[in-house]
N, CA, C and O atoms as a printed pandas DataFrame, in Angstrom:
     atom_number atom_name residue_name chain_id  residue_number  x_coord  y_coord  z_coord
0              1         N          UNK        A               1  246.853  106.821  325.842
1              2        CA          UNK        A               1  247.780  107.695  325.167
2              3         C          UNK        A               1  247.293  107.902  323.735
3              4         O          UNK        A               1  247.081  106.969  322.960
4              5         N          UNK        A               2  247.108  109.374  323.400
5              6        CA          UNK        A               2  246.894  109.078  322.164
6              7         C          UNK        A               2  247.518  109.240  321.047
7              8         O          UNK        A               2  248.612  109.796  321.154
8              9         N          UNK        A               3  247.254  109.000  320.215
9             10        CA          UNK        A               3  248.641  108.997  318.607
10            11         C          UNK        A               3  249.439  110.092  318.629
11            12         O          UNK        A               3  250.644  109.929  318.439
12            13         N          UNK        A               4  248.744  111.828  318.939
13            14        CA          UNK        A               4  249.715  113.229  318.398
14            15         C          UNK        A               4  250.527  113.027  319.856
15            16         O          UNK        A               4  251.426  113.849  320.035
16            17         N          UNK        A               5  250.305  111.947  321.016
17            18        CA          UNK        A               5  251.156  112.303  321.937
18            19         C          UNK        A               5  252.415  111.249  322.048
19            20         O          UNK        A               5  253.541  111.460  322.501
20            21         N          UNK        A               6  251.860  110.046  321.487
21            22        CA          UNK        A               6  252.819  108.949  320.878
22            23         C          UNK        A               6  253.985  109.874  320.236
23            24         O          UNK        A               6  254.991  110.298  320.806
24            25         N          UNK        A               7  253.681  110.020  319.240
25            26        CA          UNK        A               7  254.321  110.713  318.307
26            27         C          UNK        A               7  255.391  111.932  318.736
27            28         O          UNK        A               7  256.458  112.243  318.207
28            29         N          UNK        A               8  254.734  112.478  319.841
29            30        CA          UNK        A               8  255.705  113.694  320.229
30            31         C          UNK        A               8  256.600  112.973  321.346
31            32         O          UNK        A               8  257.674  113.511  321.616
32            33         N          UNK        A               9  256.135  111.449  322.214
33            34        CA          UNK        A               9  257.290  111.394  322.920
34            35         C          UNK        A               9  258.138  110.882  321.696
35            36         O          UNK        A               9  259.083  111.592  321.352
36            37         N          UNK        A              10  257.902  109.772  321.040
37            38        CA          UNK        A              10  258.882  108.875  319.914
38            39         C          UNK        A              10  259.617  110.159  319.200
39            40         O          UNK        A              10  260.811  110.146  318.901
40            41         N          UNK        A              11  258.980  110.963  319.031
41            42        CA          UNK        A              11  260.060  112.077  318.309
42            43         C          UNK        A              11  260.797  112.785  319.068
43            44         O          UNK        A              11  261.701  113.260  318.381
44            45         N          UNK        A              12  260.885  113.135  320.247
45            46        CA          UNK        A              12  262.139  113.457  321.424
46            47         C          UNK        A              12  262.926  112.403  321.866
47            48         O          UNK        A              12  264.054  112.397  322.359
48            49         N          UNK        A              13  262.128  111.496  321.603
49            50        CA          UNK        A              13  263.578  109.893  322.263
50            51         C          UNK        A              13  264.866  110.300  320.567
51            52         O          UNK        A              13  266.069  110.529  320.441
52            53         N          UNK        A              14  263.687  110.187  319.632
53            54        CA          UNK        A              14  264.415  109.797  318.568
54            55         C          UNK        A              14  265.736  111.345  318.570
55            56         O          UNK        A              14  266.916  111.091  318.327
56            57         N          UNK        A              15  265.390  112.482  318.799
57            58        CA          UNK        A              15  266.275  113.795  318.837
58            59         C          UNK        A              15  267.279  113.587  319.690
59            60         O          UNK        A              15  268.474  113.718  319.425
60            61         N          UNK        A              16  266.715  113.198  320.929
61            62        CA          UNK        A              16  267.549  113.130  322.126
62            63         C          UNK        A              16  268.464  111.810  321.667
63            64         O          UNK        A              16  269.584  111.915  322.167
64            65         N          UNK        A              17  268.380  111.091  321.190
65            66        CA          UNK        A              17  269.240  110.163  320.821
66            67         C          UNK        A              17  270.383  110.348  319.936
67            68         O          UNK        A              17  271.591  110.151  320.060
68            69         N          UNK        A              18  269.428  110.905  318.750
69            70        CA          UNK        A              18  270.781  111.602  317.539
70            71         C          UNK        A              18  271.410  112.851  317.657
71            72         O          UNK        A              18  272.148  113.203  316.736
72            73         N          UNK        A              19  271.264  113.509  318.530
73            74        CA          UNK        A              19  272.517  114.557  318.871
74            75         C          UNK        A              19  273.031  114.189  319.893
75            76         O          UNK        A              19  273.923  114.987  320.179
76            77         N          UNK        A              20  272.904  112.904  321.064
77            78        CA          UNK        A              20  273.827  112.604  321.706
78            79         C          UNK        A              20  274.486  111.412  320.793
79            80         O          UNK        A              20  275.134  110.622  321.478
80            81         N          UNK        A              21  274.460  111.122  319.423
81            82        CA          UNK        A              21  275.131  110.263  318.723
82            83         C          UNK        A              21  276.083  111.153  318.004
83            84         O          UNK        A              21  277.164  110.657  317.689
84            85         N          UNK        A              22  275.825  112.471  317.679
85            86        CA          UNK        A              22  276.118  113.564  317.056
86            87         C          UNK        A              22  277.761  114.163  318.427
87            88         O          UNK        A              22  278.988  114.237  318.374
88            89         N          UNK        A              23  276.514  114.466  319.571
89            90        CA          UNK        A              23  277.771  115.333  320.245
90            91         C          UNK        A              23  278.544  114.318  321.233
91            92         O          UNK        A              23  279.474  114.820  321.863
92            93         N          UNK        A              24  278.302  113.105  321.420
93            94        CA          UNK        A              24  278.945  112.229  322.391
94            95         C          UNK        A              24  280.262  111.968  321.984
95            96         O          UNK        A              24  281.134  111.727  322.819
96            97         N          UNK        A              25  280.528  111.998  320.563
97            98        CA          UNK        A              25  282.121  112.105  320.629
98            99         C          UNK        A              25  283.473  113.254  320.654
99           100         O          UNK        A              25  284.685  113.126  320.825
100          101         N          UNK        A              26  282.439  114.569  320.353
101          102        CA          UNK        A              26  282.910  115.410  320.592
102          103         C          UNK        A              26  283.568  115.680  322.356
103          104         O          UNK        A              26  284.653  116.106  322.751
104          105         N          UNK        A              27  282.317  115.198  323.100
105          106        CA          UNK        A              27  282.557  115.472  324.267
106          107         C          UNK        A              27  283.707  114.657  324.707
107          108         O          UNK        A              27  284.515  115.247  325.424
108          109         N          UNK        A              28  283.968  113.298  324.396
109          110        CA          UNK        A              28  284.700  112.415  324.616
110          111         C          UNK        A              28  286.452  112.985  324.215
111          112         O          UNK        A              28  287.471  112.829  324.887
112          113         N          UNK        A              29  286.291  113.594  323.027
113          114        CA          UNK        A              29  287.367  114.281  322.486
114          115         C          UNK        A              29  287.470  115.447  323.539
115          116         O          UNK        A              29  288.515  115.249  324.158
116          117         N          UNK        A              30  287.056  116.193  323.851
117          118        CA          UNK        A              30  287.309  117.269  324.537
118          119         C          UNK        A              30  287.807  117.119  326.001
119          120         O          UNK        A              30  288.609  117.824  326.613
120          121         N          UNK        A              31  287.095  115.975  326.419
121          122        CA          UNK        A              31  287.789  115.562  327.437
122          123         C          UNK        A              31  289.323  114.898  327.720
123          124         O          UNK        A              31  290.064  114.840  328.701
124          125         N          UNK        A              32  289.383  114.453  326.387
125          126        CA          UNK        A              32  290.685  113.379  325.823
126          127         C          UNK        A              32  291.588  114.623  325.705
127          128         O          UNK        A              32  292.745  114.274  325.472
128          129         N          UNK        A              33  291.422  116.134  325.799
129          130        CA          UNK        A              33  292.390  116.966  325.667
130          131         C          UNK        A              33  293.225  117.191  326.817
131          132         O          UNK        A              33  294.391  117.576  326.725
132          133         N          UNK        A              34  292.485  116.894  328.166
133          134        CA          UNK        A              34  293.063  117.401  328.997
134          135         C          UNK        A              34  293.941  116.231  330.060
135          136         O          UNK        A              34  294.444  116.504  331.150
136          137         N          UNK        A              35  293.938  114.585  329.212
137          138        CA          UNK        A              35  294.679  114.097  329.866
138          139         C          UNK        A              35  296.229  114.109  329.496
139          140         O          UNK        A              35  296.521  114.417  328.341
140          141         N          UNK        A              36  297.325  113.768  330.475
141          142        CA          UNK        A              36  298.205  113.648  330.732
142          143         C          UNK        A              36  298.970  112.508  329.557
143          144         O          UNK        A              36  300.159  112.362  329.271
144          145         N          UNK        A              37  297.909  111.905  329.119
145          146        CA          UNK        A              37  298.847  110.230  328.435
146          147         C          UNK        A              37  299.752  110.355  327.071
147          148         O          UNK        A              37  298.921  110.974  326.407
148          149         N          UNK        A              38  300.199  110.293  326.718
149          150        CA          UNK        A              38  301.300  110.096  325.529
150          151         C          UNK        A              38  300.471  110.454  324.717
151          152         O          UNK        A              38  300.747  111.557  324.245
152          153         N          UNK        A              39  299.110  109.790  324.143
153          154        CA          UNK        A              39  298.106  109.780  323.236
154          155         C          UNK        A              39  296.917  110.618  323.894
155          156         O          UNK        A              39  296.756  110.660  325.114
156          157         N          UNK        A              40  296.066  111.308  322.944
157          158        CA          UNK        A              40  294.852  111.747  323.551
158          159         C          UNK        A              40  293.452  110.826  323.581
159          160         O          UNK        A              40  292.620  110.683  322.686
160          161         N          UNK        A              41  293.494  110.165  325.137
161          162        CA          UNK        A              41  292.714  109.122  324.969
162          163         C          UNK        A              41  292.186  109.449  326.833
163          164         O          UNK        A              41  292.872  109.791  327.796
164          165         N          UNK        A              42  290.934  109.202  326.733
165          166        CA          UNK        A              42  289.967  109.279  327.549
166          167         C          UNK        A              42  290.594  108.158  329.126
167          168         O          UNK        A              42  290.601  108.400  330.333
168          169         N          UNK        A              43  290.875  107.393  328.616
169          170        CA          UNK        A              43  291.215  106.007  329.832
170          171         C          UNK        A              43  292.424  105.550  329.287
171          172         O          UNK        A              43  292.578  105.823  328.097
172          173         N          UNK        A              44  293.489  104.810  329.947
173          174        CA          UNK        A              44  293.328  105.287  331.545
174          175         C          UNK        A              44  293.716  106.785  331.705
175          176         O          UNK        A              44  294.571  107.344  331.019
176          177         N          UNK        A              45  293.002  107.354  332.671
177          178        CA          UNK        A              45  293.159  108.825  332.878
178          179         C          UNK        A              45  294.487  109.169  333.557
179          180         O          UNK        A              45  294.735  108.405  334.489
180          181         N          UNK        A              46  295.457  110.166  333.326
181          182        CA          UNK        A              46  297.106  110.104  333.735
182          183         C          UNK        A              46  297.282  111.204  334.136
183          184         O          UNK        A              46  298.410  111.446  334.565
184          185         N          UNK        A              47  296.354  112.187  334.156
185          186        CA          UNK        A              47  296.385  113.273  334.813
186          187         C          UNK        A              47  296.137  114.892  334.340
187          188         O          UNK        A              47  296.964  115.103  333.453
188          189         N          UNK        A              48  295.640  115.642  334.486
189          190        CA          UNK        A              48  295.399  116.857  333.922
190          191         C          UNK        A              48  296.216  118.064  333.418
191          192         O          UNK        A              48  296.589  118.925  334.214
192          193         N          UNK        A              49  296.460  118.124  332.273
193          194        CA          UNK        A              49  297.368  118.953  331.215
194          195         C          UNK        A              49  296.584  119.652  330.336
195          196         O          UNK        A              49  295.517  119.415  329.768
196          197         N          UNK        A              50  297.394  120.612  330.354
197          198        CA          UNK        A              50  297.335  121.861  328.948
198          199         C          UNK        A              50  298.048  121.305  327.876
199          200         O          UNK        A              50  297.839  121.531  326.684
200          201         N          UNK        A              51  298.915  120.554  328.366
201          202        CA          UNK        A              51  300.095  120.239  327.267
202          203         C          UNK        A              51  299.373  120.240  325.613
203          204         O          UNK        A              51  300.073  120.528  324.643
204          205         N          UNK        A              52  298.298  119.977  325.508
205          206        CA          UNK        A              52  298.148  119.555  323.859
206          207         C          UNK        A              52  298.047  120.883  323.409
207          208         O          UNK        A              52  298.523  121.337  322.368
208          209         N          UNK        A              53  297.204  121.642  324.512
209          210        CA          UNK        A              53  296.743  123.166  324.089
210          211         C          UNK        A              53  298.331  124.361  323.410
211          212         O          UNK        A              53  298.335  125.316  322.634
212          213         N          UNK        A              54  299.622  123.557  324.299
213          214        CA          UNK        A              54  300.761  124.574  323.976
214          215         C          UNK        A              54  301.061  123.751  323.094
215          216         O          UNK        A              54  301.530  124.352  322.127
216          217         N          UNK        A              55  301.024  122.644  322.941
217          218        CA          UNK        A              55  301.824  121.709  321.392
218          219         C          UNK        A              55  300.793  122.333  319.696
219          220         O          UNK        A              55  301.240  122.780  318.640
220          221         N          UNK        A              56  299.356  122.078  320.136
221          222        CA          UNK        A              56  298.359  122.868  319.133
222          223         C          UNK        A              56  298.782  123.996  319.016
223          224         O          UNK        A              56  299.325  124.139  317.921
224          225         N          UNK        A              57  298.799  125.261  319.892
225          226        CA          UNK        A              57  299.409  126.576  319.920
226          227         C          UNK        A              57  300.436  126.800  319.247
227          228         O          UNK        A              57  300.539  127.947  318.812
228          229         N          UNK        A              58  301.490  125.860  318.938
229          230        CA          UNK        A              58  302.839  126.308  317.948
230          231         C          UNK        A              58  302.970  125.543  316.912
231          232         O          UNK        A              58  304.027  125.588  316.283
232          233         N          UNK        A              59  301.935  124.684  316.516
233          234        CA          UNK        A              59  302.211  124.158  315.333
234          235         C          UNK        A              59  301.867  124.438  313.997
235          236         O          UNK        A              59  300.859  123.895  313.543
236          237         N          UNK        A              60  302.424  125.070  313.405
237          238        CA          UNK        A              60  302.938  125.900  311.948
238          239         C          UNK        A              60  301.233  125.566  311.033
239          240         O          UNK        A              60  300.264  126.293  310.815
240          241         N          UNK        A              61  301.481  124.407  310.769
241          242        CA          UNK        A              61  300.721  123.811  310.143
242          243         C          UNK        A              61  298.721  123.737  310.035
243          244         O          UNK        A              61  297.782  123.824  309.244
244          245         N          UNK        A              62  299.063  123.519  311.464
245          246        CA          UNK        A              62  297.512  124.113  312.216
246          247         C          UNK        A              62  297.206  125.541  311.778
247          248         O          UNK        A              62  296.331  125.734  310.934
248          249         N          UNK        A              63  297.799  126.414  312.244
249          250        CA          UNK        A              63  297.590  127.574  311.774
250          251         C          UNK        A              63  297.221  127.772  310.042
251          252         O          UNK        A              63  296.097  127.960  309.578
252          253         N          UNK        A              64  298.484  127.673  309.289
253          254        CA          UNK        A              64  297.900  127.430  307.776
254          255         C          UNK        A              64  296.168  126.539  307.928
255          256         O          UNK        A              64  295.093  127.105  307.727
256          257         N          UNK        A              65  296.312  125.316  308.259
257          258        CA          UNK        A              65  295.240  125.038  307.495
258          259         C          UNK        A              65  293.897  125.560  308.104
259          260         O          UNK        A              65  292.817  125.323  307.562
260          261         N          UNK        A              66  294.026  126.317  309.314
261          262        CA          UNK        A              66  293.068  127.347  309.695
262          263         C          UNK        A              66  292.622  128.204  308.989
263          264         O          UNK        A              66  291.430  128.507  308.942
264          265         N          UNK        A              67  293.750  128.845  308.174
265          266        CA          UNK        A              67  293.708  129.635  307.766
266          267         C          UNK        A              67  292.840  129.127  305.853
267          268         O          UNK        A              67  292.328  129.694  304.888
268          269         N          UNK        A              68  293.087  128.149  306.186
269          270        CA          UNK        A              68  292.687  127.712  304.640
270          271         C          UNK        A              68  291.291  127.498  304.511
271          272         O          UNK        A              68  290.587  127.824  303.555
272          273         N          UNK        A              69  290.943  126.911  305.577
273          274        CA          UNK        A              69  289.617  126.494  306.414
274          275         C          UNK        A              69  288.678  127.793  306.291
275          276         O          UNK        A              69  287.510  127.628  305.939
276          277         N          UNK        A              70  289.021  128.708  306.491
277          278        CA          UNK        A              70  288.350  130.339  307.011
278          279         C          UNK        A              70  288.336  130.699  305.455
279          280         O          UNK        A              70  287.501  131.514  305.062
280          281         N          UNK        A              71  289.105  130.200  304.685
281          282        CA          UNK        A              71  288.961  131.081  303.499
282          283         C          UNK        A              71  287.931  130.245  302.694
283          284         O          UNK        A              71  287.116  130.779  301.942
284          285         N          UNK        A              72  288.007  128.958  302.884
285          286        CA          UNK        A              72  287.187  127.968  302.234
286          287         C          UNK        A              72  286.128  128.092  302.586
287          288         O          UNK        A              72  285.287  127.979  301.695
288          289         N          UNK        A              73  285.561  128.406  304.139
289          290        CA          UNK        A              73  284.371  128.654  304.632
290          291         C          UNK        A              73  283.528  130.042  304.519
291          292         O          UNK        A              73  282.409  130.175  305.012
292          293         N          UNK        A              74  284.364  131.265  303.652
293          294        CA          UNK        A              74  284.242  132.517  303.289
294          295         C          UNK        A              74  283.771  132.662  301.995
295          296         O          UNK        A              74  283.213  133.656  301.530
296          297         N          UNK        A              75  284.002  131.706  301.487
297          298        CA          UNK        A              75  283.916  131.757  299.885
298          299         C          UNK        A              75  282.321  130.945  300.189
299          300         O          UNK        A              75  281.595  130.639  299.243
């Protein structure tokens, strides 16, 4: 093996590692949306709901700071 090929696997372990350190909790969260449990939590799994999506959907607050978010990210 030689060094420029060393180098190119060690530098895809190392990528492939830090964006699944990056996106692995996102995914974990996204999944945590669609259970059923009191809390949004991955395990134990309680069953499949929208519910957070209509509780997010009317809450006043969310909206404002969306909205604050978009202006902060505009500027």
């Amino acid at each position: 093996m030689t060094a420029a090929r060393f180098r190119r696997l060690l530098t895809g372990a190392y990528l492939v590692l830090f964006f699944g350190y990056l996106f692995l909790p996102l995914g974990i969260m996204a999944a945590a949306t669609f259970n059923s449990s009191r809390f949004p939590t991955v395990t134990p799994w309680m069953g499949f709901t929208l519910s957070w999506f209509q509780a997010l959907w009317g809450d006043q607050r969310m909206w404002a700071a969306l909205g604050t978010s978009l202006i902060v990210g505009a500027g």
